[in-house]
N, C-alpha and C positions, 0 to 999 in steps of 0.2 A: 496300708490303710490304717488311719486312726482309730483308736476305739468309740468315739465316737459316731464315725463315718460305720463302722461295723454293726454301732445298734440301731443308725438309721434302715442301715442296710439289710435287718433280721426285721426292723419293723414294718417295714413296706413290701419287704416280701410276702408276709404277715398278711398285709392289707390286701396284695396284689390275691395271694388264693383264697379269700374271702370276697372277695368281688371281681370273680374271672372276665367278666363281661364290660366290667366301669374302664376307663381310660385314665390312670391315678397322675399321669403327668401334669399335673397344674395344679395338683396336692403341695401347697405351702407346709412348709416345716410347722406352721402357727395356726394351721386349721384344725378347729375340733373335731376331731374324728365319729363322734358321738352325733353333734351336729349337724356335720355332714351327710351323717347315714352311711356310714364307710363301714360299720359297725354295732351291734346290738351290745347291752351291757352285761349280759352273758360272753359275747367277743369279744368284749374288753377286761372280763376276766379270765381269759384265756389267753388273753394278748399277753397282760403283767404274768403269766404261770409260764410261757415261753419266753419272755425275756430274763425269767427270773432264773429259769433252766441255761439259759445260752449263757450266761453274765458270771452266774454264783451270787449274785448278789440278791438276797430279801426285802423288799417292802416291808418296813414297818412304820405303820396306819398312823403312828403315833407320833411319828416325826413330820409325814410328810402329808398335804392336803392331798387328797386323790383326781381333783379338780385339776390340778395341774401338770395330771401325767393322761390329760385327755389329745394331748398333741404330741406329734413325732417331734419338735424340738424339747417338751416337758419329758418326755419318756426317754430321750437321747440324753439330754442334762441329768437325769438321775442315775441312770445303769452304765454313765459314764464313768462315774466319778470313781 
């Protein structure tokens, strides 16, 4: 499994026990999560502090717009790299 395919895979798990009841299979890589309601932004600060934990890797604010780690392909393309 690619490293990528790994932080889709820690982010939807993510998403999956956050909404035990929703059906995430129709969840596009390019939906905002936020939007969607898949998520409050309290759970999306929660979300970046487990991928930041699974990865090693930091968000820093100063590099990166936070607008576009509101989606599993934004949050996959960062904590990929």
């Amino acid at each position: 499994m690619s490293s990528s395919e790994k932080v889709k895979s820690a982010i939807k798990l993510f998403l999956e026990q956050l909404n035990p009841d929703r059906d995430l299979s129709s969840l596009l890589d390019e939906d905002n999560l936020l939007e969607a309601g898949l998520m409050t932004s309290m759970d999306f600060m929660g979300l970046i502090q487990t991928m930041e934990d699974e990865t090693g890797k930091e968000i820093d604010l100063s590099e990166v717009d936070p607008a576009s780690l509101t989606t599993v392909a934004g949050l996959s393309n960062y904590f990929s790299q």
